[in-house]
The first five atom37 places (N, CA, C, CB, O) and aatype in JSON, in Angstrom:
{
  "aatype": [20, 20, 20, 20, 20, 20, 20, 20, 20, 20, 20, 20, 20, 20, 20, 20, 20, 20, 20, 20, 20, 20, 20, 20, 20, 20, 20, 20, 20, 20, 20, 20, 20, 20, 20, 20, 20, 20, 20, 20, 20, 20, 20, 20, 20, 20, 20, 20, 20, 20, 20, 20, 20, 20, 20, 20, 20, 20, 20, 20, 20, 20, 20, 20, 20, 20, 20, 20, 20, 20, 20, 20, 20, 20, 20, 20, 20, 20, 20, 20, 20, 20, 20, 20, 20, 20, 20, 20, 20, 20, 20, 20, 20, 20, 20, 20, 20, 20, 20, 20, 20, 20, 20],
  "atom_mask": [
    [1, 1, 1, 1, 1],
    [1, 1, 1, 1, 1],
    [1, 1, 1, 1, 1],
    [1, 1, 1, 1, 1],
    [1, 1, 1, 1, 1],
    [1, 1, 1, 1, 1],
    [1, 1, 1, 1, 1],
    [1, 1, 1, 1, 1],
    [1, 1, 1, 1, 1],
    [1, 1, 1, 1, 1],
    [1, 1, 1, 1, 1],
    [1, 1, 1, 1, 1],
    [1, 1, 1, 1, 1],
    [1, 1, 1, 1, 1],
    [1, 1, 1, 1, 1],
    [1, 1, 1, 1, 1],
    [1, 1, 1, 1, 1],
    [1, 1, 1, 1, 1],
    [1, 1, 1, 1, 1],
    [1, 1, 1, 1, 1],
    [1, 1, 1, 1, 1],
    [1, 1, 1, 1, 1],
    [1, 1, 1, 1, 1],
    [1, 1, 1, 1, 1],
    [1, 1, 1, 1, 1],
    [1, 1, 1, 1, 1],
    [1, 1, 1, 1, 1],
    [1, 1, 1, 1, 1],
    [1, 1, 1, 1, 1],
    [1, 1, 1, 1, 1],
    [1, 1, 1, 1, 1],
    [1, 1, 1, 1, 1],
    [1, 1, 1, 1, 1],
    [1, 1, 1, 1, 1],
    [1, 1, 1, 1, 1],
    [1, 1, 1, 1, 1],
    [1, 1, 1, 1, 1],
    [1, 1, 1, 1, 1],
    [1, 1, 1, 1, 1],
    [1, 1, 1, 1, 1],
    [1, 1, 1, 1, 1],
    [1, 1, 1, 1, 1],
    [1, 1, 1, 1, 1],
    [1, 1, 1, 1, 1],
    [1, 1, 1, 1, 1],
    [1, 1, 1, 1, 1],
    [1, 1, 1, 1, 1],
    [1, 1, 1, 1, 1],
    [1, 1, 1, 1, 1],
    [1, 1, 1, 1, 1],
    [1, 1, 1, 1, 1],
    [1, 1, 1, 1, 1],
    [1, 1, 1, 1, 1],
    [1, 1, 1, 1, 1],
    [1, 1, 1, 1, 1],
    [1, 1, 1, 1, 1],
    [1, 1, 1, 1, 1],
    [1, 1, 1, 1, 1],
    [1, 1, 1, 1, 1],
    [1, 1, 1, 1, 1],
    [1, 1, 1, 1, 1],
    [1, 1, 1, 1, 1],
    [1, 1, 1, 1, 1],
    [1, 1, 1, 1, 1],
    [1, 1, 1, 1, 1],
    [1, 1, 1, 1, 1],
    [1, 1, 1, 1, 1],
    [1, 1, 1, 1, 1],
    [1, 1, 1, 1, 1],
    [1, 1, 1, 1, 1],
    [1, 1, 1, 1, 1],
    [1, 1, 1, 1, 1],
    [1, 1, 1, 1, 1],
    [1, 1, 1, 1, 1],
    [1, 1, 1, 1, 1],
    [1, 1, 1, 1, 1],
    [1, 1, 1, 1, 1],
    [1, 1, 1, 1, 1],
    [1, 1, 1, 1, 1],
    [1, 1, 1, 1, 1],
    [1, 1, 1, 1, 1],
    [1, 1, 1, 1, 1],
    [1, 1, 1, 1, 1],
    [1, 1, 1, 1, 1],
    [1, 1, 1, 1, 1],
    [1, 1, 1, 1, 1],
    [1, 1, 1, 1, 1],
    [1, 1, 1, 1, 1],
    [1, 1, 1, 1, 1],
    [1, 1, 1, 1, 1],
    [1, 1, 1, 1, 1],
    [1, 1, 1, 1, 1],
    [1, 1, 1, 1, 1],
    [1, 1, 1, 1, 1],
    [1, 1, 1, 1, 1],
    [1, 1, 1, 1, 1],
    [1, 1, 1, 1, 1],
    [1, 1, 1, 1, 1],
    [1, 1, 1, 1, 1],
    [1, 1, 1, 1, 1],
    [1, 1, 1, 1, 1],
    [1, 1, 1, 1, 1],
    [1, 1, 1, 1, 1]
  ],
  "atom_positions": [
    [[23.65, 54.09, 70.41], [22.19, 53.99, 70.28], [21.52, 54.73, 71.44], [21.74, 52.49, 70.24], [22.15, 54.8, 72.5]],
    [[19.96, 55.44, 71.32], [19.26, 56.31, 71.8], [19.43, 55.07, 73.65], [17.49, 56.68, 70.65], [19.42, 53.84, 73.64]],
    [[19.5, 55.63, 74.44], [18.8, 55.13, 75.83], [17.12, 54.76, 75.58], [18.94, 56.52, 77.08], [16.56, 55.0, 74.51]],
    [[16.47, 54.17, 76.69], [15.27, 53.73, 76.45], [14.71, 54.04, 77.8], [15.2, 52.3, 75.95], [15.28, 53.89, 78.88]],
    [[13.45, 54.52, 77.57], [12.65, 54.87, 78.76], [11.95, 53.37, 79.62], [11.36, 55.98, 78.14], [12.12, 52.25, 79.14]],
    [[11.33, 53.56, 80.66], [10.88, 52.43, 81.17], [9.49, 52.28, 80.77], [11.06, 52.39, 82.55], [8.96, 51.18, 80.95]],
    [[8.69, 53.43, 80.14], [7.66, 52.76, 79.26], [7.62, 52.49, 77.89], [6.7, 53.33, 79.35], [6.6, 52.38, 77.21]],
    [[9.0, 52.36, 77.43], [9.28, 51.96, 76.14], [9.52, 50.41, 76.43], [10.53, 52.8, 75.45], [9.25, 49.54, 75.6]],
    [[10.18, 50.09, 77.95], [10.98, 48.89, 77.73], [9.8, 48.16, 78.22], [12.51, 48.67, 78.5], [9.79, 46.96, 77.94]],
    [[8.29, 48.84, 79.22], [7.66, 47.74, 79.24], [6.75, 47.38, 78.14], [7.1, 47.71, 80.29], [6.42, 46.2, 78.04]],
    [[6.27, 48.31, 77.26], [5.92, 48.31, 75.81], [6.73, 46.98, 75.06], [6.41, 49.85, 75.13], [6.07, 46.0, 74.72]],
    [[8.04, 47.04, 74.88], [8.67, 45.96, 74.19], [8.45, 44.59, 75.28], [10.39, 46.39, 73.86], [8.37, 43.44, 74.84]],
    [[8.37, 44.85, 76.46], [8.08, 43.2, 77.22], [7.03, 42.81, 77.25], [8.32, 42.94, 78.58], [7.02, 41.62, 77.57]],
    [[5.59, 43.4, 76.97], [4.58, 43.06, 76.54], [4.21, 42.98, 75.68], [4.07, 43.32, 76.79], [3.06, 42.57, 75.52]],
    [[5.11, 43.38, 74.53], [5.05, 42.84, 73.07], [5.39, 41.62, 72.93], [5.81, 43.49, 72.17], [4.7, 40.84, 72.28]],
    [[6.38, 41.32, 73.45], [7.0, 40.06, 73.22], [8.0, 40.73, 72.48], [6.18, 38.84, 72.52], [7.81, 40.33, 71.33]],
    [[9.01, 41.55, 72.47], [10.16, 41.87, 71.11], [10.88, 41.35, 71.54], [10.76, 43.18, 70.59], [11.03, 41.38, 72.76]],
    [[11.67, 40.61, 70.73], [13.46, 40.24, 70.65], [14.11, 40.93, 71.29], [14.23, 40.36, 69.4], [13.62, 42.04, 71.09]],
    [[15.14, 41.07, 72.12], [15.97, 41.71, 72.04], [16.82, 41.36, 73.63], [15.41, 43.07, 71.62], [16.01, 41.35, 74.55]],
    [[18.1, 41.12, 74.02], [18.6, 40.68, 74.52], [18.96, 41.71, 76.35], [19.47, 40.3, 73.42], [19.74, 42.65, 76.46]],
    [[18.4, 41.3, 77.12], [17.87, 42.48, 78.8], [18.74, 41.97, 79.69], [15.98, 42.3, 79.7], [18.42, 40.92, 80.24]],
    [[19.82, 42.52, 79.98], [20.99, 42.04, 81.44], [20.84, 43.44, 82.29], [23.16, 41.71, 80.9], [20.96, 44.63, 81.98]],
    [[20.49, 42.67, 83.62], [20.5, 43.57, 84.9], [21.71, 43.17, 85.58], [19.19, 43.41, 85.89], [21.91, 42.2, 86.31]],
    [[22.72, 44.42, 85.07], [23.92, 44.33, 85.68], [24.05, 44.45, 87.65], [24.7, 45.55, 84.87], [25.02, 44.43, 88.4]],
    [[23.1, 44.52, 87.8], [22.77, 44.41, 89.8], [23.68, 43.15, 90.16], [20.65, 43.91, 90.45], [23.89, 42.27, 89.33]],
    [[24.09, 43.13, 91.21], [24.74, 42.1, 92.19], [23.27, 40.97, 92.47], [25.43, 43.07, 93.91], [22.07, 41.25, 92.41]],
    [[23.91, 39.74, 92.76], [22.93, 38.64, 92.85], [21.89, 39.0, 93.47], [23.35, 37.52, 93.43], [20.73, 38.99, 93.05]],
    [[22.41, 39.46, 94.88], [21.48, 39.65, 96.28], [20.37, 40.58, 95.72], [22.37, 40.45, 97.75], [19.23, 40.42, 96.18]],
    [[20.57, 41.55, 94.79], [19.72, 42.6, 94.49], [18.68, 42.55, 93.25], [20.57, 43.65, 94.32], [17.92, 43.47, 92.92]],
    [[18.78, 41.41, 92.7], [18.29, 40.99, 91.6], [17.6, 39.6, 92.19], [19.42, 40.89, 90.44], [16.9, 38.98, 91.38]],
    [[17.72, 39.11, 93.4], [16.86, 37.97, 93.92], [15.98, 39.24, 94.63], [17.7, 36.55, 95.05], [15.11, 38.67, 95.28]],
    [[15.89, 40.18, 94.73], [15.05, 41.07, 95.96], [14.03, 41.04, 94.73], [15.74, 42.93, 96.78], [13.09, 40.26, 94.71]],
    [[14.24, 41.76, 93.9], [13.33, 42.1, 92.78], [14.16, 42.3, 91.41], [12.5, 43.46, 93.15], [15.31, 42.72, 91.27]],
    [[13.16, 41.82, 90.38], [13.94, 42.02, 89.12], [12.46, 41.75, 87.88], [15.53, 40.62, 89.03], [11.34, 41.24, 87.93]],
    [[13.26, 42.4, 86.94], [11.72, 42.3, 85.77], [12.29, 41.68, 84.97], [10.92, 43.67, 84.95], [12.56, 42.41, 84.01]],
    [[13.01, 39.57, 84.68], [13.29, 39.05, 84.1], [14.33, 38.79, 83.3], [12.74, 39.12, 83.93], [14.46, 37.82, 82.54]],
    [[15.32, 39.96, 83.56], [16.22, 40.05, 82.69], [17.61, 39.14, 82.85], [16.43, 41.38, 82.65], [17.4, 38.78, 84.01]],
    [[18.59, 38.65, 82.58], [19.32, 37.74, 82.48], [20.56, 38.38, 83.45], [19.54, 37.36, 80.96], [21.19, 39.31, 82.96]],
    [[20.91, 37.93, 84.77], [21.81, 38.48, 85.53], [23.08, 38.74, 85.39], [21.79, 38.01, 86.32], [23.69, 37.68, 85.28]],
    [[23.68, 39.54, 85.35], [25.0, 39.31, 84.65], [26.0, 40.57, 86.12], [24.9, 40.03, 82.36], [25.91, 41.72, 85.69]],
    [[26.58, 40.56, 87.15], [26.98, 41.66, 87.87], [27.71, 42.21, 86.86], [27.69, 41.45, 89.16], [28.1, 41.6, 85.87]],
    [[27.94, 43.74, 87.19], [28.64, 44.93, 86.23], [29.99, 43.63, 86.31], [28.99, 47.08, 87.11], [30.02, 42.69, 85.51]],
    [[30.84, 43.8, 87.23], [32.26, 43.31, 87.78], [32.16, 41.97, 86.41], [32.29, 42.65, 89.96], [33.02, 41.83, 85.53]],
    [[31.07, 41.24, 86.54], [31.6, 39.75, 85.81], [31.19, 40.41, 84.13], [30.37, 37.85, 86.45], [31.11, 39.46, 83.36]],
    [[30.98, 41.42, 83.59], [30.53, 41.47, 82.28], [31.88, 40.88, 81.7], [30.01, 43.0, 81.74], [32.02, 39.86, 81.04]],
    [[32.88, 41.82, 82.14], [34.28, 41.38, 81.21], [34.06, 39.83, 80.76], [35.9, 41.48, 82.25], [34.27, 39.51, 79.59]],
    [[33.65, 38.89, 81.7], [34.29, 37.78, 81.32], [33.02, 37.31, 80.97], [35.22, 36.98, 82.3], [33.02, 36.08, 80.88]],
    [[32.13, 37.73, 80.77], [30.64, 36.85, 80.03], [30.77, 37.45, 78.52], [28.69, 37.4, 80.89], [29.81, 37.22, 77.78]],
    [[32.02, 38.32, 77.89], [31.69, 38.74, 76.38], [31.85, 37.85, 75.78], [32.34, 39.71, 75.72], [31.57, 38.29, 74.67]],
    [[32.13, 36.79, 75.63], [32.56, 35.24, 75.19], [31.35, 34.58, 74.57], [33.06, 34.24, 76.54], [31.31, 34.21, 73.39]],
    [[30.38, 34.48, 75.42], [29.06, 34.76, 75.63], [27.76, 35.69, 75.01], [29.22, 35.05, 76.61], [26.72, 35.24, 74.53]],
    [[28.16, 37.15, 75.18], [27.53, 37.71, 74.37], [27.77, 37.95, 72.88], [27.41, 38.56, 74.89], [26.93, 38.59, 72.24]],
    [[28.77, 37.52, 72.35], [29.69, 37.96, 71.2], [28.3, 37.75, 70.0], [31.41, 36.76, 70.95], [28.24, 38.47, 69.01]],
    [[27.15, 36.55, 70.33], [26.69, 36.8, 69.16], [25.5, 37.5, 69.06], [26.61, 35.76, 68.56], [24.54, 37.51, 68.29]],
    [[25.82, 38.06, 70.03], [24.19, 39.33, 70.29], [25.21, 40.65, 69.79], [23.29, 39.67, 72.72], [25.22, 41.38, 70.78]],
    [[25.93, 41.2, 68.91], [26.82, 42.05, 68.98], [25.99, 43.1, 67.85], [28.38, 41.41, 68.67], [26.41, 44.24, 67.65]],
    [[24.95, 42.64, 67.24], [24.26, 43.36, 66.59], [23.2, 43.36, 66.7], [24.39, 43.31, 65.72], [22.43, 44.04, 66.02]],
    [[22.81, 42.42, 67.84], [20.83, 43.08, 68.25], [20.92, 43.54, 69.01], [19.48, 42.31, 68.65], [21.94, 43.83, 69.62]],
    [[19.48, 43.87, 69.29], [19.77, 45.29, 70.77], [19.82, 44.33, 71.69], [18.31, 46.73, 71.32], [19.47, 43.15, 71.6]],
    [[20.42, 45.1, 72.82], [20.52, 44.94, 74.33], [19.83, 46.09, 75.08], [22.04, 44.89, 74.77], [19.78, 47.29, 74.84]],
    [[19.35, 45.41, 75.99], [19.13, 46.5, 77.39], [19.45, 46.18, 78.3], [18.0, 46.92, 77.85], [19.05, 45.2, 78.94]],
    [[20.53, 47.21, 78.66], [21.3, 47.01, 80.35], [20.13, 47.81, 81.3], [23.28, 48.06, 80.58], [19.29, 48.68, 81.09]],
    [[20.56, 47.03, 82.44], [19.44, 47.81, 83.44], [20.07, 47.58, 85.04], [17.6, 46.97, 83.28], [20.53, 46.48, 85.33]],
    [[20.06, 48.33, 85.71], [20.56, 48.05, 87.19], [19.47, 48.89, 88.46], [22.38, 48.74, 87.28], [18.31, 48.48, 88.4]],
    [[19.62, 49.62, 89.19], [18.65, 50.01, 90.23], [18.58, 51.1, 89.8], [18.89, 49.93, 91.66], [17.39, 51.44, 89.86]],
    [[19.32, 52.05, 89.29], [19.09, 53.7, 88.92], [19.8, 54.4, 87.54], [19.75, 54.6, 90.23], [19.96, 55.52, 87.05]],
    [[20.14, 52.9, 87.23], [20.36, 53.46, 85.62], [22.3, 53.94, 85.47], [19.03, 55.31, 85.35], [22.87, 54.13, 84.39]],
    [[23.01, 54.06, 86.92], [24.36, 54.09, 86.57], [25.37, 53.36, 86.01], [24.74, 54.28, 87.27], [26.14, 53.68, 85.1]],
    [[25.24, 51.6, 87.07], [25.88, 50.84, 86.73], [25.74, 50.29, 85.26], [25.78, 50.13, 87.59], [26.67, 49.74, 84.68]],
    [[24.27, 50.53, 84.62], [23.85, 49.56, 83.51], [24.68, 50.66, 82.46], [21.86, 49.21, 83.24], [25.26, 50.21, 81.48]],
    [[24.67, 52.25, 82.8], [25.38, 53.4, 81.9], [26.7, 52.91, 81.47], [25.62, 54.84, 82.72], [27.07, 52.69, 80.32]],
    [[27.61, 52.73, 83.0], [28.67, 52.17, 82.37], [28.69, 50.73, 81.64], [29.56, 52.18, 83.29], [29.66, 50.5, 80.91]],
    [[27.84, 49.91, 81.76], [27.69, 48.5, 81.22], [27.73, 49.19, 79.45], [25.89, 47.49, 81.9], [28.44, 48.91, 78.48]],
    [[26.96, 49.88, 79.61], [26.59, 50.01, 77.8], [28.21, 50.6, 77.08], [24.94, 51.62, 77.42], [28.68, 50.35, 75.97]],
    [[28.6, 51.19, 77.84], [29.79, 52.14, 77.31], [30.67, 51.34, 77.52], [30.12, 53.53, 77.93], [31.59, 51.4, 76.7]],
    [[30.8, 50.4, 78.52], [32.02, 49.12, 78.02], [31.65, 48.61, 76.87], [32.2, 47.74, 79.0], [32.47, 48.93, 76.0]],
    [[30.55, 47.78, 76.36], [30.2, 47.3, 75.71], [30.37, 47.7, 74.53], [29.43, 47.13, 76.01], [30.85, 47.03, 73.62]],
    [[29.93, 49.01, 74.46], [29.99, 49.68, 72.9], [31.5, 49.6, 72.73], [29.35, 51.47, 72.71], [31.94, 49.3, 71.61]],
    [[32.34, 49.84, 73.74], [33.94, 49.31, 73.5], [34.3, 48.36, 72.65], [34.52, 48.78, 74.59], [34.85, 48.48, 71.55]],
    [[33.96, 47.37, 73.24], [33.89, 45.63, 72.57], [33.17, 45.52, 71.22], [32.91, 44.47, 73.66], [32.82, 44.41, 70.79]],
    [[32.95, 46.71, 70.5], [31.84, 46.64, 69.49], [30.37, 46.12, 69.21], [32.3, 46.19, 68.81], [29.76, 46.02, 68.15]],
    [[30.05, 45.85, 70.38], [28.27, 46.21, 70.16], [27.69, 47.33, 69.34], [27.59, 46.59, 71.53], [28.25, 48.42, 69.42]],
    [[26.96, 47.23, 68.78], [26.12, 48.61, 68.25], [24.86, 48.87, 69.05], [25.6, 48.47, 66.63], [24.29, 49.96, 69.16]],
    [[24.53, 47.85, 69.53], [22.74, 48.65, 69.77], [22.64, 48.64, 71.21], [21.11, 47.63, 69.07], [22.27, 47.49, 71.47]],
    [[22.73, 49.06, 71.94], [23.27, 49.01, 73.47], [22.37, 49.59, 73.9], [24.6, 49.61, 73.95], [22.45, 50.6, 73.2]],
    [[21.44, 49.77, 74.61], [20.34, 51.03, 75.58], [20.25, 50.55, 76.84], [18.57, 51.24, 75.08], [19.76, 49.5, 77.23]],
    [[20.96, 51.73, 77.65], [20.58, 51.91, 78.9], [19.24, 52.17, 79.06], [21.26, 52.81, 79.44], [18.55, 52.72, 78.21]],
    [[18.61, 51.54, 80.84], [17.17, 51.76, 80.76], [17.64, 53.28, 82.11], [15.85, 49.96, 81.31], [18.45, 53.32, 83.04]],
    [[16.7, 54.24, 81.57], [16.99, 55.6, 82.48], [16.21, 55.25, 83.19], [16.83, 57.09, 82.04], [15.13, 54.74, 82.92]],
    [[16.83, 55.57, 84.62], [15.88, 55.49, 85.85], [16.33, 54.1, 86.53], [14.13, 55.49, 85.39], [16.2, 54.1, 87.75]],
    [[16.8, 53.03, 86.01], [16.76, 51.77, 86.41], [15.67, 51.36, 86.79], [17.52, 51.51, 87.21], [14.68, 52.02, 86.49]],
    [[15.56, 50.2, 87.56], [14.39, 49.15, 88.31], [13.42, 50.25, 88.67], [14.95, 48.13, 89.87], [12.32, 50.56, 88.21]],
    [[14.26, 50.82, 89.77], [13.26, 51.97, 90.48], [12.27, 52.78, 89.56], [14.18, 53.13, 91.18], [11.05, 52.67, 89.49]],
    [[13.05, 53.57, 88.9], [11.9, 54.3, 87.51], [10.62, 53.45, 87.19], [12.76, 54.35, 85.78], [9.41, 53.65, 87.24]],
    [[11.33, 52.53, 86.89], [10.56, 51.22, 86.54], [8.9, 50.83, 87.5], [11.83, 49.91, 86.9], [7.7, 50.99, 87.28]],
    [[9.34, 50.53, 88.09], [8.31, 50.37, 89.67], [7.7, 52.01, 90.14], [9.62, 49.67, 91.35], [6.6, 52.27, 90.61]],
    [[8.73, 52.87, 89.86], [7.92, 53.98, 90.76], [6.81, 54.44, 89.17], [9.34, 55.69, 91.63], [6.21, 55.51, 89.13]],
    [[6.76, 53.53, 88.17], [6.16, 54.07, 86.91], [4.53, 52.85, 87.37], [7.45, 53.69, 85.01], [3.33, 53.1, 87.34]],
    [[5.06, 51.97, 87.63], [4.23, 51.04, 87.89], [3.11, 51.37, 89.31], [5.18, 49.83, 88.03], [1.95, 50.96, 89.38]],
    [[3.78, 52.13, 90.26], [3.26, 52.5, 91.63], [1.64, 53.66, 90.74], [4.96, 53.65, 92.89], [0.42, 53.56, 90.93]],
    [[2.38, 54.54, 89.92], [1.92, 55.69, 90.05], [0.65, 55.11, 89.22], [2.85, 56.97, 89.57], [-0.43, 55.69, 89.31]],
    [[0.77, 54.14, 88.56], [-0.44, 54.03, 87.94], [-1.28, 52.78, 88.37], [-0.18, 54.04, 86.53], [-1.83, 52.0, 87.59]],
    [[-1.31, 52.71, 89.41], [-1.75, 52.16, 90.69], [-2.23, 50.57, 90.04], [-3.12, 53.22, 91.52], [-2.69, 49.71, 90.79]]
  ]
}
């Protein structure tokens, strides 16, 4: 599935849409700042699929600080058979530096 921009994903959070948001970030970095999404570190995904198994056909959005760690999050995932997987490009930062610019 297509990646998702950060004014697509705040479009869908001010909609209110469905759809299931893990910020694969480490604890410490997700207590600094985070835009709500359900914590999950890259390292512990393996063992939270137990867990996600029944989101395996709605979307997800992985998200981390710059969009790498959440890259590989999606591409494990799509492993495990997920279908709708979107990385957010840019991560948090994109995110905020989208939020800065429009003061």
């Amino acid at each position: 599935m297509e990646d998702i921009t950060v004014s697509e994903l705040r479009e869908k959070l001010q909609n209110g849409d469905e759809f299931l948001f893990i910020d694969v970030r480490e604890e410490w970095e997700y207590e600094e700042d985070n835009l709500g999404a359900k914590n999950i570190p890259l390292a512990q995904l393996p063992h939270e699929l137990e867990e996600l198994e029944s989101y395996k056909d709605q979307e997800i959005v992985m998200q981390c600080r710059s969009g790498a760690r959440s890259g590989n999050a999606k591409k494990f995932l799509e492993t495990k058979g997920f279908s709708k997987v979107r990385n957010l490009l840019g991560g948090i930062m994109a995110y905020r530096s989208m939020e800065e610019e429009e003061g």
